[in-house]
C-alpha positions in Angstrom: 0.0 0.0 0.0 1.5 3.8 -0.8 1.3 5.9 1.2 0.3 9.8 -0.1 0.2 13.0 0.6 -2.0 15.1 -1.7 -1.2 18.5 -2.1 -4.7 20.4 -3.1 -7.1 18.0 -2.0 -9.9 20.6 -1.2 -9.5 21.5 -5.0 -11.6 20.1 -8.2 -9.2 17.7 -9.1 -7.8 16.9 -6.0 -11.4 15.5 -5.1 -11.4 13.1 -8.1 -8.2 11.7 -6.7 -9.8 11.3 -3.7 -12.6 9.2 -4.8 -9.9 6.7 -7.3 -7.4 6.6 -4.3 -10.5 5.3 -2.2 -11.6 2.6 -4.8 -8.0 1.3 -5.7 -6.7 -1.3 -3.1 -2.6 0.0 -3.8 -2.4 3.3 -2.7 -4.3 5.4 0.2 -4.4 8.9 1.0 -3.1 9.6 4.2 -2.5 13.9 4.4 -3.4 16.7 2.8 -2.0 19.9 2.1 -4.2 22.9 0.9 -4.5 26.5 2.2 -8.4 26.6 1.4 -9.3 23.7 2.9 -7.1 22.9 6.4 -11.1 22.0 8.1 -12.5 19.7 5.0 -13.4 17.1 7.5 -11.8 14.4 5.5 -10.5 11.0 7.4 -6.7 12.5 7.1 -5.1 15.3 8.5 -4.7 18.4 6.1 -2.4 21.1 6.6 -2.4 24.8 5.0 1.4 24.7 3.6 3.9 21.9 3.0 6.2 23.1 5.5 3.8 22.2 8.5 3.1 18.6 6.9 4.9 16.5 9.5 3.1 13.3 8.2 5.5 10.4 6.9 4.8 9.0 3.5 5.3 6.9 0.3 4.9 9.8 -2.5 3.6 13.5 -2.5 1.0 14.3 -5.4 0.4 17.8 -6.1 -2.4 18.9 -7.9 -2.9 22.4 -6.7 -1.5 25.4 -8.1 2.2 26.7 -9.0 2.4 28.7 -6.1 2.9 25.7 -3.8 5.5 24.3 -6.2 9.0 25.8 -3.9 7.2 24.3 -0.3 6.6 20.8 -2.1 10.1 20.8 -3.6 11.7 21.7 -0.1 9.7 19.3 1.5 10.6 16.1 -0.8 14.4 17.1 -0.6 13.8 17.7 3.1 11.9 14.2 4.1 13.2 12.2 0.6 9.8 11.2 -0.3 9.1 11.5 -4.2 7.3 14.0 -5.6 4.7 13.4 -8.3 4.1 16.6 -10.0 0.3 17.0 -11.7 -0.2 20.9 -11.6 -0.4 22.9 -15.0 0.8 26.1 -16.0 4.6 26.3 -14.1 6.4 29.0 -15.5 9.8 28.6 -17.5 12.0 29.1 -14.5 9.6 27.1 -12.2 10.2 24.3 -14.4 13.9 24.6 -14.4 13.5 24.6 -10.6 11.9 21.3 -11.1 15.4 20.0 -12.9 17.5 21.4 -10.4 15.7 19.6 -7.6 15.5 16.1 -9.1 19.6 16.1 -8.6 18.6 15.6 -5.1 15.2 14.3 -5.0 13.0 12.3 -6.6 10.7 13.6 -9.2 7.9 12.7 -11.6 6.6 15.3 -13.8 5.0 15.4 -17.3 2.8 18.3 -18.3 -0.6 15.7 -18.9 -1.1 12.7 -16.8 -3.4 11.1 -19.1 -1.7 7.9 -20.3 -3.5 8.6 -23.9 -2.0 11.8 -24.2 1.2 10.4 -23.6 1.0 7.8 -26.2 -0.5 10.5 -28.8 2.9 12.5 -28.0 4.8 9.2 -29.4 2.4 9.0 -32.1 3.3 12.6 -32.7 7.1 11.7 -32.8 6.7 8.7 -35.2 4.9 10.5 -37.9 6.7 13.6 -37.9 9.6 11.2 -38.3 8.3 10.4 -41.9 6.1 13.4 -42.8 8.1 16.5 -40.9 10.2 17.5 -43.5 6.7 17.2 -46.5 3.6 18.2 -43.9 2.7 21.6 -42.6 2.1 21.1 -38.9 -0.5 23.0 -36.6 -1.7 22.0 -32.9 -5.1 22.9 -31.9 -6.1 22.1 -28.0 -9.4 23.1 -26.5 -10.7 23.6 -22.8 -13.5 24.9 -20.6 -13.8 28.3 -19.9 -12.5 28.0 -16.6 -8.6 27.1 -18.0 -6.1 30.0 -17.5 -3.1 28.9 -19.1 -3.1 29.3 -22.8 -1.9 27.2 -24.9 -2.1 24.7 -22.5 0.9 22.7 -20.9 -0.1 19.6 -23.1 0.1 21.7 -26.4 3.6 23.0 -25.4 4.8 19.2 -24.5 3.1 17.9 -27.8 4.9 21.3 -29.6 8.5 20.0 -28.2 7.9 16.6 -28.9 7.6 16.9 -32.5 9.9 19.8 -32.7 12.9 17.1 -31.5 12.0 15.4 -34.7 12.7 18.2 -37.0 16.2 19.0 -38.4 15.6 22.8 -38.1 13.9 24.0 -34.7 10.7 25.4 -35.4 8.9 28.9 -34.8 5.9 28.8 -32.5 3.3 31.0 -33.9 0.6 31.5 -31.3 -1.5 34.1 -33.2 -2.0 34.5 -37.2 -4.1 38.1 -36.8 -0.8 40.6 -36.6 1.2 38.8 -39.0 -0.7 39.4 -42.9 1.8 37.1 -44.0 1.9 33.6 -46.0 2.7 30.8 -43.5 6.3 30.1 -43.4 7.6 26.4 -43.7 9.4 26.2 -40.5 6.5 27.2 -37.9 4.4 24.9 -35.3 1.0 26.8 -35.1 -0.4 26.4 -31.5 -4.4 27.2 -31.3 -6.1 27.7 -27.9 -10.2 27.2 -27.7 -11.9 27.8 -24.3 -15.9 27.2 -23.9 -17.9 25.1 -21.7 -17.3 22.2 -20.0 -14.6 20.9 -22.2 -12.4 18.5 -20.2 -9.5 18.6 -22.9 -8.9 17.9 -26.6 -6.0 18.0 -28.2 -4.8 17.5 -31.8 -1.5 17.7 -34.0 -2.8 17.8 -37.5 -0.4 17.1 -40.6 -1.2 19.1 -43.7 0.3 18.0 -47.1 -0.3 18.6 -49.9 -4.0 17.0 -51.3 -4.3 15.0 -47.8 -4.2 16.1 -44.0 -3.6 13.8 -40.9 -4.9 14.1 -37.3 -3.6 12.6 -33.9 -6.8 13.4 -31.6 -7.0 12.8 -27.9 -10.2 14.0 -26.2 -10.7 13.4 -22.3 -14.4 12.8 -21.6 -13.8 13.3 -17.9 -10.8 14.3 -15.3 -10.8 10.7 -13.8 -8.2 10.1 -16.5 -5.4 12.8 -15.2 -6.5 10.6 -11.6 -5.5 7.1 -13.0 -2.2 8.4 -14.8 -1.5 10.6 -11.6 -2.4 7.7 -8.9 -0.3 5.1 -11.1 2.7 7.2 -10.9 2.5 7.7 -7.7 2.9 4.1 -7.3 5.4 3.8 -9.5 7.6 6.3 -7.9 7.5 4.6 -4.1 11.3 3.9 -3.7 12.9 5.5 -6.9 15.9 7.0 -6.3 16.6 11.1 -6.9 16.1 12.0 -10.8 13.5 13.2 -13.1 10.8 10.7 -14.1 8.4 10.9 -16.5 5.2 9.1 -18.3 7.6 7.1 -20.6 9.5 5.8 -17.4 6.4 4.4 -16.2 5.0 2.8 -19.5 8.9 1.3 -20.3 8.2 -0.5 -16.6 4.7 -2.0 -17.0 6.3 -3.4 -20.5 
């Protein structure tokens, strides 16, 4: 049984965990951090920051906001529990942060938990492989209207991904509307929807020339990001410092 600490677990998606974590027989929740939500009345005790967490544990999984990110980095290094990181929208230097930590610690992160999105982004890989150097390539992602970060952190990881195919680094064009210009050859366009109740769609679409192809992923529900999140924080019970990721944990079920 893992042990875990869930940092945001008053939040949306920290709730969803909640209910998987109680249905699955390997892991158990068994603290909580989150600033809104220290009273919840939840069978664990829950603390406002991750410096007063004084609760021993398997794995921390954070799905709260990038605020908390420095507290949870401090406390893995400072107890040597892994960290599983699920929260979107880390800034640039937050994310080197993340690097420098896992020389000390252990870390999981990935900017989508789903373990479909992940395999889309190998899909991505493989066809760029063959059609990068013929296809025009454009990402399209859409969320509900509640999403802040735009594009979102699965665009930019699917953006990278196929960019570490191409022999020239790509532009990333983010708007069309300013630049009354043909589209050049060597740009990724990245387009951001937000309406509704959309969980999360994404798609890489290859444009050639009389055909187009499309790699879709569309989440139907969060409980997705809770399985991928739950079963890495599984995986990561034990792992020694270094930076893990969603391949890491797919290579090991193989």
């Amino acid at each position: 049984m893992v042990k875990i600490i869930l940092s945001g677990c008053g939040g949306a998606m920290g709730k969803v965990v909640l209910k998987q974590a109680h249905a699955r027989e390997d892991c158990a929740v068994v603290a909580g951090i989150d600033p809104h939500d220290h009273d919840g009345g939840e069978d664990f005790p829950v603390f406002p920051t991750a410096g007063q967490c004084n609760i021993p544990a398997d794995v921390i999984l954070d799905f709260s906001h990038p605020s908390a990110l420095e507290g949870l980095l401090d406390l893995s290094k400072r107890t040597g529990t892994p960290l599983v990181l699920a929260t979107t929208g880390l800034s640039e230097e937050q994310i080197q942060s993340v690097h420098r930590a896992a020389g000390q610690s252990p870390i999981f992160f990935t900017f989508n938990m789903s373990l479909g999105i992940n395999l889309m982004c190998a899909l991505a890989k493989a066809a760029t492989r063959v059609l990068g150097g013929l296809y025009d390539i454009e990402i399209i992602e859409k969320h509900h209207n509640r999403k802040i970060d735009a594009p979102s952190g699965t665009a930019i990881m699917l953006a990278n991904a196929v960019s570490g195919e191409l022999a020239v680094n790509p532009d990333y064009i983010y708007e069309r509307n300013s630049r009354r210009q043909k589209r050049e050859k060597n740009e990724i366009g990245l387009h951001t929807i937000r309406g509704g109740t959309i969980v999360g769609e994404h798609e890489v679409l290859f444009a050639g020339q009389d055909e187009t192809l499309s790699i879709v992923h569309t989440a139907h529900s969060k409980e997705v990001f809770a399985t991928g999140a739950l079963s890495a924080a599984v995986f990561m019970r034990g792992k020694p410092p270094g930076l893990y990721d969603m391949s890491n944990m797919m290579d090991s079920a193989q």
